[in-house]
LOLUMNU-509516 format. One record per residue: x, y, z of N, C-alpha, C, O in turn; residue in three letters. Coordinates in steps of 0.001 Angstrom, whole numbers. Atoms other than C-alpha are relative to their C-alpha. Layout:
+---------+---------+---------+---------+---------+---------+---------+---------+---------+---------+---------+---------+-----+
|     n.X |     n.Y |     n.Z |    ca.X |    ca.Y |    ca.Z |     c.X |     c.Y |     c.Z |     o.X |     o.Y |     o.Z | res |
+---------+---------+---------+---------+---------+---------+---------+---------+---------+---------+---------+---------+-----+
|       X |       Y |       Z |       X |       Y |       Z |       X |       Y |       Z |       X |       Y |       Z | ALA |
...
+---------+---------+---------+---------+---------+---------+---------+---------+---------+---------+---------+---------+-----+
END
This chain:
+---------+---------+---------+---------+---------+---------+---------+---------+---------+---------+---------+---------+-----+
|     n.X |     n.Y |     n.Z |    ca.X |    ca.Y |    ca.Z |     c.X |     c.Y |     c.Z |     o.X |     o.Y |     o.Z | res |
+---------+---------+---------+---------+---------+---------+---------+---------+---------+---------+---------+---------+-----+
|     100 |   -1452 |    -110 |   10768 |  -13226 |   24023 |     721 |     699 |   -1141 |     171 |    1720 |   -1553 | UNK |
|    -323 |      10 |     780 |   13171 |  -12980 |   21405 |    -744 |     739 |   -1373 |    -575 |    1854 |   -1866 | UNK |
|    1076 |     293 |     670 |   10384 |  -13762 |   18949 |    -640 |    1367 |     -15 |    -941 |    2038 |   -1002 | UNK |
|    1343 |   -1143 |    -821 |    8284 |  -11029 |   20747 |     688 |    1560 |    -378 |    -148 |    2430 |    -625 | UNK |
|    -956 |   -1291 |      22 |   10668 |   -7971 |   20315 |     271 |     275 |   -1591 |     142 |    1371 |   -2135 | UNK |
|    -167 |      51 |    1529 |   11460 |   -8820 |   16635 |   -1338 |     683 |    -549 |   -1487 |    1669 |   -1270 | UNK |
|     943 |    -351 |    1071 |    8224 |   -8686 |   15630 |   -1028 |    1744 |     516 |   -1923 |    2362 |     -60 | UNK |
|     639 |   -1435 |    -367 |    7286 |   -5286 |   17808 |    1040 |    1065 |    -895 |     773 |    2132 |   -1449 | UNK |
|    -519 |   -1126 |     925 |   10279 |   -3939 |   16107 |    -363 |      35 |   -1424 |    -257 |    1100 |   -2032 | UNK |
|     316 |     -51 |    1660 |    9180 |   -4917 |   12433 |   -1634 |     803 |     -26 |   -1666 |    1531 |   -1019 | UNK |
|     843 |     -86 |    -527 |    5721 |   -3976 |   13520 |    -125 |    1562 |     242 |   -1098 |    2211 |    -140 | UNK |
|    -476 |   -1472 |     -19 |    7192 |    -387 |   14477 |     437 |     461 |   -1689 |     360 |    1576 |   -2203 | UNK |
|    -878 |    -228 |    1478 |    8838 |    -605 |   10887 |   -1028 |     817 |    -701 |   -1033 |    1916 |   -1255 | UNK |
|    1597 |     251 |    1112 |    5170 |   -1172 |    9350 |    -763 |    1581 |     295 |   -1093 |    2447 |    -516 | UNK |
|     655 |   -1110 |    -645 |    3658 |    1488 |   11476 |     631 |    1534 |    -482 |     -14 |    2563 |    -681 | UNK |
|    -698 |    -801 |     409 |    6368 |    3625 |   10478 |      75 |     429 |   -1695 |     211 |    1590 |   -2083 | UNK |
|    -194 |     272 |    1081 |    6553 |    2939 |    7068 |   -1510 |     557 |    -784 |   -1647 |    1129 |   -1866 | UNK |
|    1287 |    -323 |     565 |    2636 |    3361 |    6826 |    -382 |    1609 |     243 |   -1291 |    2237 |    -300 | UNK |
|     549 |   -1475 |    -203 |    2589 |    6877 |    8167 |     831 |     906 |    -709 |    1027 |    2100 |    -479 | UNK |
|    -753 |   -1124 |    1227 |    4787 |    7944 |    5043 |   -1429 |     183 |    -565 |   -1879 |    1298 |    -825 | UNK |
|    1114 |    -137 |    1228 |    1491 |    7010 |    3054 |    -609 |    1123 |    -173 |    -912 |    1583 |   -1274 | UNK |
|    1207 |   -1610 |     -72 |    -505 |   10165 |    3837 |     846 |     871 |    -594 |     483 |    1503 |   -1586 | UNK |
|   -1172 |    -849 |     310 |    2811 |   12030 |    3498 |     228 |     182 |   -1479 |     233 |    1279 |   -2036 | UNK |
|     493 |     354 |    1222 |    2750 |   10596 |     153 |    -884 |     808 |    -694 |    -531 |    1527 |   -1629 | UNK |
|    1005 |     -29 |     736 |    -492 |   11331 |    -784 |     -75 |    1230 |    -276 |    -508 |    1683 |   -1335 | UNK |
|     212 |   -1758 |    -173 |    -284 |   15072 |     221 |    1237 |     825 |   -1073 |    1224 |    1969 |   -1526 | UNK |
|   -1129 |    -667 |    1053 |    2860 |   15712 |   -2029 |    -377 |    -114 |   -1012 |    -435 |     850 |   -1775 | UNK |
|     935 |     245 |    1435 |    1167 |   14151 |   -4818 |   -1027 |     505 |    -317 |   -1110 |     979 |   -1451 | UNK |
|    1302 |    -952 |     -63 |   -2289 |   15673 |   -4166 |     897 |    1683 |    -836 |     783 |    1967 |   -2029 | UNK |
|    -578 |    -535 |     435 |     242 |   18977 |   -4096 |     338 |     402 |   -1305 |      48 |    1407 |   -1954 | UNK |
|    -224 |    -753 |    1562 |    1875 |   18547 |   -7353 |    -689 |    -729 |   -1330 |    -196 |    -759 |   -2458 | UNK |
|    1094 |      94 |     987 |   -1270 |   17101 |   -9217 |    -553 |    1294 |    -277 |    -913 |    1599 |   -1414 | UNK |
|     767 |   -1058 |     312 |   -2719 |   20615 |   -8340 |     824 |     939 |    -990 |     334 |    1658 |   -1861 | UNK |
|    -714 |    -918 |     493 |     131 |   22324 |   -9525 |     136 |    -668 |   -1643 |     -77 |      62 |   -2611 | UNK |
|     406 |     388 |    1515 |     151 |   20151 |  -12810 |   -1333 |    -239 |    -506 |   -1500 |    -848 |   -1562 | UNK |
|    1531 |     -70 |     103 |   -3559 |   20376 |  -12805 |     158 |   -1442 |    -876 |       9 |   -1149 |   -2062 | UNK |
|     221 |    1477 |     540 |   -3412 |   16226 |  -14089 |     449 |    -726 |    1251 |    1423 |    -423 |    1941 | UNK |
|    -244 |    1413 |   -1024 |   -3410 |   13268 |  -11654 |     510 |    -727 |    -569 |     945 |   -1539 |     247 | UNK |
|    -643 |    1122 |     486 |   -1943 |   11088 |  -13832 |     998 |     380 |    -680 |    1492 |    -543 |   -1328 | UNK |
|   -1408 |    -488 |     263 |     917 |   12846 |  -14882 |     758 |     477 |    1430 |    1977 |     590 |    1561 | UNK |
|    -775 |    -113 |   -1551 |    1562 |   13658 |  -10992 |     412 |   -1815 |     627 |    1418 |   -2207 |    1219 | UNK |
|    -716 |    1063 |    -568 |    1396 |    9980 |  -10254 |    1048 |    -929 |    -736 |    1657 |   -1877 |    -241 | UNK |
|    -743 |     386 |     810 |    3276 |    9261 |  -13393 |    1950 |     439 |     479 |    2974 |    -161 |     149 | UNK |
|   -1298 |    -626 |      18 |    6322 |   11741 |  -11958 |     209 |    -992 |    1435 |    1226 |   -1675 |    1555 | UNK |
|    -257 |    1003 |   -1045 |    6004 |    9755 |   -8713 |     458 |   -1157 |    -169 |    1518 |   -1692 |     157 | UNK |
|    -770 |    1574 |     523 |    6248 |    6653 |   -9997 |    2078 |     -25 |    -269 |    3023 |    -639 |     227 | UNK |
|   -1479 |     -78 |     616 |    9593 |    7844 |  -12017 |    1195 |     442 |    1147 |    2411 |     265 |    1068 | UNK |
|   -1076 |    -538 |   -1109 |   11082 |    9452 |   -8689 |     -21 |   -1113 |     837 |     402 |    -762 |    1938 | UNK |
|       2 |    1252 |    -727 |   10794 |    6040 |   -7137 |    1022 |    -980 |   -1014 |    1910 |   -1680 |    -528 | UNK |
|    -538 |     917 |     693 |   12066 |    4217 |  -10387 |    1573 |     485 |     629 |    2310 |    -320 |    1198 | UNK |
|   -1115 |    -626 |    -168 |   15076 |    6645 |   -9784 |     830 |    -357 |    1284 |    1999 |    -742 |    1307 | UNK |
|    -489 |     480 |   -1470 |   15669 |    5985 |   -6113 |     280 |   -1669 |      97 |    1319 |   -2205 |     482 | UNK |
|    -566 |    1278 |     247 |   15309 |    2400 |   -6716 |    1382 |    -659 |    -602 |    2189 |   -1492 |    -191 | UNK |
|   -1092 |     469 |     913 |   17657 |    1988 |   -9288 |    1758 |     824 |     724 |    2865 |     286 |     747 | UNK |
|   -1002 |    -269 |   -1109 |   20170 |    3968 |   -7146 |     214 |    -825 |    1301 |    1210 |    -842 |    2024 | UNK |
|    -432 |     768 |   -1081 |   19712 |    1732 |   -4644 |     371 |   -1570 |    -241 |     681 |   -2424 |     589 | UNK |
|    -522 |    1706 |     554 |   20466 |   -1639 |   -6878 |     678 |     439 |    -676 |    1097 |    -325 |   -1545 | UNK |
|   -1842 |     221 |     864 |   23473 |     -51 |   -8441 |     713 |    -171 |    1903 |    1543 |   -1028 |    2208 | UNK |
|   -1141 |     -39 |   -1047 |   24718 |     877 |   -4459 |       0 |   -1058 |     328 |    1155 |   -1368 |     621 | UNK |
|    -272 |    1172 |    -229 |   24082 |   -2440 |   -3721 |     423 |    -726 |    -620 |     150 |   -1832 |    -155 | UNK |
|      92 |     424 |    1056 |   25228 |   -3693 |   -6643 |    -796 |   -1845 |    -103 |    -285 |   -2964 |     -39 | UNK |
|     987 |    1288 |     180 |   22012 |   -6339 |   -7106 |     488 |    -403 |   -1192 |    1203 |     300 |   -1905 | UNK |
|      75 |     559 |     838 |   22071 |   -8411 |   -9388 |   -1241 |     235 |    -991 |   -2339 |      41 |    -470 | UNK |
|    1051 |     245 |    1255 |   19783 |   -8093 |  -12770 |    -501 |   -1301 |      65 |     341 |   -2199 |      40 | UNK |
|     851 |    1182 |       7 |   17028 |  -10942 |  -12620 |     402 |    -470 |   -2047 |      -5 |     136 |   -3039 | UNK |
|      73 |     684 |    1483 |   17815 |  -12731 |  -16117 |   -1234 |    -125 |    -546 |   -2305 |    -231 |      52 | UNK |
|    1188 |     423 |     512 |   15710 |  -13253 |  -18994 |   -1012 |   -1126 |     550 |   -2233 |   -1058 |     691 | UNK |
|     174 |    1940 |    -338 |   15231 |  -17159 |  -17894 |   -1203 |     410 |    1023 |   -2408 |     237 |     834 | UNK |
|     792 |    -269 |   -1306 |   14020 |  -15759 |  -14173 |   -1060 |     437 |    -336 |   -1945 |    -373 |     -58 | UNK |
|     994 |    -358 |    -149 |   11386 |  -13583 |  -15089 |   -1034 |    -485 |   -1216 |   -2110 |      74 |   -1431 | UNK |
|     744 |     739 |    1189 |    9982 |  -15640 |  -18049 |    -204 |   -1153 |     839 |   -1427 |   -1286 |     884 | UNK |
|    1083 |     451 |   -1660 |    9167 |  -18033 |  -14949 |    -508 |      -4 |     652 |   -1005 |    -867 |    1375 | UNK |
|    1052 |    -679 |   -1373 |    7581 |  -16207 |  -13004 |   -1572 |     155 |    -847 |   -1915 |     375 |   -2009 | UNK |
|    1599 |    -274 |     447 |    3807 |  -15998 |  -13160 |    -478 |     977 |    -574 |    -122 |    2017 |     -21 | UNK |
|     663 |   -1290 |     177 |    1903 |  -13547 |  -14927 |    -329 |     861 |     822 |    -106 |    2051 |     600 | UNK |
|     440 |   -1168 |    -553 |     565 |  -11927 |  -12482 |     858 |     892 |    1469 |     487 |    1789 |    2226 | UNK |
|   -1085 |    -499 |    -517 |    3594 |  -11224 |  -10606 |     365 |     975 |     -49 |     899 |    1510 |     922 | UNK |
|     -25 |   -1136 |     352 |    3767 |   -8294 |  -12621 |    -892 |    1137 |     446 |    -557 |    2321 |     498 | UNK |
|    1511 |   -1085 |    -648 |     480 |   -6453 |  -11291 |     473 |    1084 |     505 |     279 |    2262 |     205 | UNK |
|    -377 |   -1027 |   -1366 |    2160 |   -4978 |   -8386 |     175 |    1555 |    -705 |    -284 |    2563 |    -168 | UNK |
|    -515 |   -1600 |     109 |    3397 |   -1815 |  -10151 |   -2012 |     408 |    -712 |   -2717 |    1391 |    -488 | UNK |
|    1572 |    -653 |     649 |    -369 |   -1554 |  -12050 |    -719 |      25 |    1597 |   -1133 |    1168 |    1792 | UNK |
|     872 |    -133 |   -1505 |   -2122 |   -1924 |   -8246 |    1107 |    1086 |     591 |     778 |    1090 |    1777 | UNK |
|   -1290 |   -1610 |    -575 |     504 |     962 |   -7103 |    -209 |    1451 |    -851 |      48 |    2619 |    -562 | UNK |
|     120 |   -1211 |     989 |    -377 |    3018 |  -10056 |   -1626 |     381 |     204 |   -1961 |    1552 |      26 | UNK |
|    1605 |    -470 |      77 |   -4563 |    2914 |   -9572 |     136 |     -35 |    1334 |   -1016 |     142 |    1727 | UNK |
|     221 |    -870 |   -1228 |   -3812 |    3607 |   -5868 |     310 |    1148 |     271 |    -438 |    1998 |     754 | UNK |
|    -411 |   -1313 |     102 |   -1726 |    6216 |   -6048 |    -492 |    1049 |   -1186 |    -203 |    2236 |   -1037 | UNK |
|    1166 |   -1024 |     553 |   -4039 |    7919 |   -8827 |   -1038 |     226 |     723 |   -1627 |    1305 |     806 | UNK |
|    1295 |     -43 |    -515 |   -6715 |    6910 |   -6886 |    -449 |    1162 |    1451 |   -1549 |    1524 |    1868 | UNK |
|    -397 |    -675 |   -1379 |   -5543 |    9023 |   -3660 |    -220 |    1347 |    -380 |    -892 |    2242 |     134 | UNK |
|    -488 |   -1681 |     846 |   -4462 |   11993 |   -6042 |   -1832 |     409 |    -403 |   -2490 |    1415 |    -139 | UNK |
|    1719 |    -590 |     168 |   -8247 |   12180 |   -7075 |   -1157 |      32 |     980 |   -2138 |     770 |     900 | UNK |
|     864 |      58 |   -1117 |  -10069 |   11440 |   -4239 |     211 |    1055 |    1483 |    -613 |    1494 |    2285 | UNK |
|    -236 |    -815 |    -940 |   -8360 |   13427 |   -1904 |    -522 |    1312 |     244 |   -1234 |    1456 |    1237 | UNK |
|     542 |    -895 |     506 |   -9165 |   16705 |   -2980 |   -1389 |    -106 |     599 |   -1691 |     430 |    1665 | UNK |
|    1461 |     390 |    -179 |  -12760 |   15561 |   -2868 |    -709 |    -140 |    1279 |   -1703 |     464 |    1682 | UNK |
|     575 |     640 |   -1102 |  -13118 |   13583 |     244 |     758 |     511 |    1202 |     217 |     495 |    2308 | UNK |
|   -1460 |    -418 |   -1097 |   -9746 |   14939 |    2385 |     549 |   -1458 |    -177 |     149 |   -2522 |    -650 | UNK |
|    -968 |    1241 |     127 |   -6899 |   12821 |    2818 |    -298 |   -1371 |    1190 |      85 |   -2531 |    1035 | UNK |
|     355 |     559 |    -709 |   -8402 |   11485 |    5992 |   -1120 |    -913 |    -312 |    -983 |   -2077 |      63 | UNK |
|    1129 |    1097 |     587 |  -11659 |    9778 |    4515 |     709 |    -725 |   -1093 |     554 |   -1932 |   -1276 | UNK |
|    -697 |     710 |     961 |   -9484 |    9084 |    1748 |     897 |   -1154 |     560 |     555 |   -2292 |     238 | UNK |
|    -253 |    1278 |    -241 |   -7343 |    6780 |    3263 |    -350 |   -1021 |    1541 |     134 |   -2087 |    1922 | UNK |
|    1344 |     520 |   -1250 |   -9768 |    5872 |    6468 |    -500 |   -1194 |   -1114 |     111 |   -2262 |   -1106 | UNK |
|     140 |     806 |    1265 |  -11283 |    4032 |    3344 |     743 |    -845 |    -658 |     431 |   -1927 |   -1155 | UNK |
|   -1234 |    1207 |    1057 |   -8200 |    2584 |    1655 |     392 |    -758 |    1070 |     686 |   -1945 |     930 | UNK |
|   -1040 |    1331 |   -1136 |   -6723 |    1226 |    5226 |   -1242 |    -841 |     242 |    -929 |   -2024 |     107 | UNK |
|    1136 |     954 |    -217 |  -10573 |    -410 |    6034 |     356 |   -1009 |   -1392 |     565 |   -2217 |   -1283 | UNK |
|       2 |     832 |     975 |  -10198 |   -1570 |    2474 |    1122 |   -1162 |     -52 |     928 |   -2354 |    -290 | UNK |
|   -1123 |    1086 |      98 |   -6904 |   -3262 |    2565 |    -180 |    -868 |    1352 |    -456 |   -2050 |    1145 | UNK |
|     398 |    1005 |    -353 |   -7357 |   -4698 |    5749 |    -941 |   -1189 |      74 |    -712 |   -2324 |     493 | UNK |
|    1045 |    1041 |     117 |  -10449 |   -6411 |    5205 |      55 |    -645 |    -974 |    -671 |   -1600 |    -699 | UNK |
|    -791 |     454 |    1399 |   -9211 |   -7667 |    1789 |    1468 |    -916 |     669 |    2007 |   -1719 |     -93 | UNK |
|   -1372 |     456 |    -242 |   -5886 |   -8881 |    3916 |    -663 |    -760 |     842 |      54 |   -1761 |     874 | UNK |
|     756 |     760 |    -618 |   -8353 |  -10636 |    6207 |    -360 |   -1337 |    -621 |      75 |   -2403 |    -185 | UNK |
|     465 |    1042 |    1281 |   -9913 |  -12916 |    3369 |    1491 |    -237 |    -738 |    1689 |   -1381 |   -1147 | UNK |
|   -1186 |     909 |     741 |   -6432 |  -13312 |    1737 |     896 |    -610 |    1121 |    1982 |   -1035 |     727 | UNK |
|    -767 |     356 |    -570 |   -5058 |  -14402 |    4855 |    -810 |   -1583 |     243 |    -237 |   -2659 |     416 | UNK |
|     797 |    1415 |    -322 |   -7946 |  -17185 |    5379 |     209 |    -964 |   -1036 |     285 |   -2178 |    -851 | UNK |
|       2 |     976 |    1121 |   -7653 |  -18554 |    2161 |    1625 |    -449 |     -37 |    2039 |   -1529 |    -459 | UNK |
|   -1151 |     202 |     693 |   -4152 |  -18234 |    1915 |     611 |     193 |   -1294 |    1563 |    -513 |   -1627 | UNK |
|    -351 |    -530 |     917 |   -3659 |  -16605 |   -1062 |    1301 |     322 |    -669 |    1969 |    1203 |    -128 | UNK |
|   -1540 |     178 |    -165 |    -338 |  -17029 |   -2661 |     832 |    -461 |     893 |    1909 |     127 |     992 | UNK |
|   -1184 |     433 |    -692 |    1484 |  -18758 |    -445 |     118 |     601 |    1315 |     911 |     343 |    2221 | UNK |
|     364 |    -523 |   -1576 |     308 |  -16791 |    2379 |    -501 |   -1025 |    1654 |   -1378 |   -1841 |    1938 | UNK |
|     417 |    1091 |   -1510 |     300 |  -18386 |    6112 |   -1797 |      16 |     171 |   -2443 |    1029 |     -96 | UNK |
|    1332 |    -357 |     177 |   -3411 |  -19179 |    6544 |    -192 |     223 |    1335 |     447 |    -377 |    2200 | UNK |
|    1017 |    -386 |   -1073 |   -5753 |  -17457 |    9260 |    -770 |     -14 |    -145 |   -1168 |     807 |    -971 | UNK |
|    1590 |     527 |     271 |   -8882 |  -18705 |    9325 |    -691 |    2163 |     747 |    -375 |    3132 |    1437 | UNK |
|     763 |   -1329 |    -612 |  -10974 |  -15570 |   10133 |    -883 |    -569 |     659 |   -1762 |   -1360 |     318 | UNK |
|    1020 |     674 |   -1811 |  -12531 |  -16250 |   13849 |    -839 |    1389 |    -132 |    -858 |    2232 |   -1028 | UNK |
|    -210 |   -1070 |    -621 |  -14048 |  -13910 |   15946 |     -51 |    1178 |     230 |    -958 |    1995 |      69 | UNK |
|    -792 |    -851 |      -3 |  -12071 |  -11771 |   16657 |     676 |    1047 |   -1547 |    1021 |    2186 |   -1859 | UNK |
|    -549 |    -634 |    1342 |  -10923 |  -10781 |   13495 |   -1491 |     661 |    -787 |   -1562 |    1698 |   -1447 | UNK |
|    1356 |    -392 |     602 |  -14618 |  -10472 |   12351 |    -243 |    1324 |     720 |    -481 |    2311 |      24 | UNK |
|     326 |    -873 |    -981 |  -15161 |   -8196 |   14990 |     825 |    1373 |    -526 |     383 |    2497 |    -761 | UNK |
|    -906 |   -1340 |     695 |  -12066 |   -6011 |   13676 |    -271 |     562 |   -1118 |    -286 |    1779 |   -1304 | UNK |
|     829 |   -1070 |    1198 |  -13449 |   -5423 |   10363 |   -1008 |     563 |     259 |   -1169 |    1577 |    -420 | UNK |
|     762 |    -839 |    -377 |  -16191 |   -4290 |   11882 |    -252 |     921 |     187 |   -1203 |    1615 |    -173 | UNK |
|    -501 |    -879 |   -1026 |  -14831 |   -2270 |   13913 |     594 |    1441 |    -905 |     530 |    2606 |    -514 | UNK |
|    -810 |    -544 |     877 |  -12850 |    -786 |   10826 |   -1321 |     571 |    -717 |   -1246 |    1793 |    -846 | UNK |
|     978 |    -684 |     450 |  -16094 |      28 |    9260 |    -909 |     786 |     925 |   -1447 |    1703 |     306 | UNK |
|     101 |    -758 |   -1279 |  -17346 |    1534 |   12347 |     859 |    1595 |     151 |     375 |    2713 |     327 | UNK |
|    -661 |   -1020 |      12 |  -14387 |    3721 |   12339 |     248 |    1011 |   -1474 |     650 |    2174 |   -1426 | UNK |
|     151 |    -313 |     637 |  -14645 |    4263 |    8898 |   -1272 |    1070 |       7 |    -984 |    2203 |    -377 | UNK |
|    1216 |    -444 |    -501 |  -18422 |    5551 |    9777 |     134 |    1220 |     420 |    -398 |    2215 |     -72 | UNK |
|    -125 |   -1074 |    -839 |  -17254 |    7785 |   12210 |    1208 |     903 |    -215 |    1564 |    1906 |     404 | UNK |
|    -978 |   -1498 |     510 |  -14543 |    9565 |   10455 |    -425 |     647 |    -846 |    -150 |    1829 |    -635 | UNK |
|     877 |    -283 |    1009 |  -16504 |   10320 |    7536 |    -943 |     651 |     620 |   -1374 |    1539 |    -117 | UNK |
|     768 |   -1137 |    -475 |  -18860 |   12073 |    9884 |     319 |    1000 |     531 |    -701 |    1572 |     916 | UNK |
|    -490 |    -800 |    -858 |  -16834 |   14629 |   11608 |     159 |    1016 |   -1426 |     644 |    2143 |   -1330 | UNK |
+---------+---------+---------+---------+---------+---------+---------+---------+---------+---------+---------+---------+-----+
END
């Protein structure tokens, strides 16, 4: 039960954590309009994150990854901030357009069904889940709901 509680509280985290995204998107939407450029709004975003970050690995005082470390690491290790940068442009332009609701109705179908297939394969080092079912059924379901938000 243990087990069971942990993962409703991390689970709450996620849930929590995911309903900044919109929050997100709408500040940025915001001050794209007001800088009439999307990519200088998600450019200032980015930098107000570098900022917060780096305040939060001096208060902790982290450690700096050495040359050695990250000249080990895989190429594509690096991505993450380029897949963070063509979502969060991608939000800033689409929103406007579509609302923030089709807008990311769309991006959450997208990532889960994308997290579906990287979970079967196992992708990086990821625990594998075969996609049954059930899980088939949920993307479905996700395009379904996708369907029907996009029509209202």
């Amino acid at each position: 039960e243990g087990g069971e509680m942990r993962t409703l509280a991390l689970m709450l985290a996620a849930l929590i954590g995911g309903g900044l995204i919109p929050v997100q998107g709408l500040v940025n939407v915001r001050l794209a309009k007001i800088l009439n450029d999307p990519i200088q709004s998600s450019f200032i975003s980015f930098l107000g994150a570098l900022v917060v970050l780096s305040l939060v690995l001096l208060t902790l005082r982290t450690e700096i990854p050495s040359w050695q470390q990250l000249r080990q690491a895989p190429w594509y290790v690096f991505t993450g901030g380029l897949f963070g940068a063509i979502f969060v442009t991608m939000v800033l332009v689409l929103a406007p357009r579509i609302g923030m609701t089709n807008t990311l109705a769309a991006t959450i179908a997208g990532q889960l069904v994308i997290s579906v297939v990287l979970d079967h394969f196992g992708i990086l080092h990821l625990p594998r889940q075969a996609i049954n079912l059930p899980r088939f059924a949920g993307c479905l379901g996700l395009m379904l709901s996708l369907y029907l938000i996009q029509k209202t």
